[in-house]
C-alpha positions as CSV (number, residue, x, y, z in Angstrom):
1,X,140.8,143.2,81.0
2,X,139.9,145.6,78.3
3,X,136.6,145.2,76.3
4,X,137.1,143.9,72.7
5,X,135.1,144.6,69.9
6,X,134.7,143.4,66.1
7,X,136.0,146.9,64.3
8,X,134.4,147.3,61.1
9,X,136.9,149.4,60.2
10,X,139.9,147.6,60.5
11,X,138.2,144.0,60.0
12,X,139.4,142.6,63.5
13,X,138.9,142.1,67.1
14,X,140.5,144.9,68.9
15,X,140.3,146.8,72.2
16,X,137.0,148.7,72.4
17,X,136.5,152.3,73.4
18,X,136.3,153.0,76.9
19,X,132.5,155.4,76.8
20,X,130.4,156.0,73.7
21,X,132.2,158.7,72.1
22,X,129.5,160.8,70.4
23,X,125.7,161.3,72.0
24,X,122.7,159.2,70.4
25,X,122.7,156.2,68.2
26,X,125.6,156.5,66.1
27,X,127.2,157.1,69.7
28,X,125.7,153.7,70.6
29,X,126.8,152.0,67.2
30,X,130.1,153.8,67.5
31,X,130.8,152.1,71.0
32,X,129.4,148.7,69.8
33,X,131.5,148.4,66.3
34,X,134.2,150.5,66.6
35,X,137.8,149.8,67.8
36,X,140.4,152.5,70.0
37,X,142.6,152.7,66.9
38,X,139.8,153.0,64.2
39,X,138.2,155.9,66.9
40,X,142.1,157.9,66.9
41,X,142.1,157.7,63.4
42,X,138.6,159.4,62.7
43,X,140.0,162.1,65.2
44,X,143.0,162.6,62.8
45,X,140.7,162.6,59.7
46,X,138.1,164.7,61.2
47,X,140.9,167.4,62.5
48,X,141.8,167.4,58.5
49,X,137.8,167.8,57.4
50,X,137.7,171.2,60.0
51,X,141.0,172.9,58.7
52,X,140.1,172.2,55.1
53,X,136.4,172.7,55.5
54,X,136.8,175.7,58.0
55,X,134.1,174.2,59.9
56,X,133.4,176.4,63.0
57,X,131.9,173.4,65.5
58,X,129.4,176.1,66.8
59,X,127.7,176.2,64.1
60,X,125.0,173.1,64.0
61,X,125.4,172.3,60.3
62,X,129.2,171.8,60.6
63,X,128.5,169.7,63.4
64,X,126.0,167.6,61.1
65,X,128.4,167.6,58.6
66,X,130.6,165.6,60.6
67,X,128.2,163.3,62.3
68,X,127.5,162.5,58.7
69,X,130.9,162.3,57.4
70,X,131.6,160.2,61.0
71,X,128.8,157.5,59.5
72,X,130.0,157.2,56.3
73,X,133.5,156.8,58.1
74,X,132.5,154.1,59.7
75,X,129.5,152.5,58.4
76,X,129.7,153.3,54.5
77,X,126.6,154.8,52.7
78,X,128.0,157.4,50.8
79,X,131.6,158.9,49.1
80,X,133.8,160.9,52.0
81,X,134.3,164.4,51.8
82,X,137.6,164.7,50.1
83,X,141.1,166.9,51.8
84,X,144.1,167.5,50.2
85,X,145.8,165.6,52.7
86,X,148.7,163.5,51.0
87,X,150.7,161.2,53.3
88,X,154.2,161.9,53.6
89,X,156.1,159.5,51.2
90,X,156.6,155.7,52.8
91,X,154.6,156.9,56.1
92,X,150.8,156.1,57.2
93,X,149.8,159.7,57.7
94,X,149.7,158.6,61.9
95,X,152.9,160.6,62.2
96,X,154.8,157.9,64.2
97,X,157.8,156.6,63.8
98,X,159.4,152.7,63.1
């Protein structure tokens, strides 16, 4: 039976992740409050914060960046960085199909 967490992104019990999926605490608070489908859609936002940003993930302050961006994300404290991502019209931006 999969594990089952409160998301505090999408404001319901859903199916957990499967391993913390960043090191450290945030990795820990991640695993603890986050759901699958809140996790897959930080991974489509961040993907849009690295092609807008240019962020080359070698570099330790882009990495930063996004740990930080990832806890806001998540947890609040702060405005998100902003894309120029715009949804296609009547879709959800997760690029699947009715």
């Amino acid at each position: 039976m999969p594990r089952t967490v409160h998301c505090v992104k999408i404001g319901a019990e859903a199916e957990g992740l499967d391993r913390l999926p960043y090191p450290g605490a945030l990795g820990q608070r991640i695993y603890d409050n986050v759901s699958k489908a809140a996790w897959q859609q930080w991974l489509q936002h961040q993907t849009r914060l690295i092609n807008e940003y240019r962020l080359q993930l070698a570099d330790a302050e882009a990495r930063k960046f996004l740990a930080k961006e990832m806890e806001k994300y998540f947890f609040g404290g702060g405005e998100l960085a902003q894309t120029s991502y715009v949804p296609p019209p009547g879709g959800d931006g997760s690029g699947k199909t009715s």
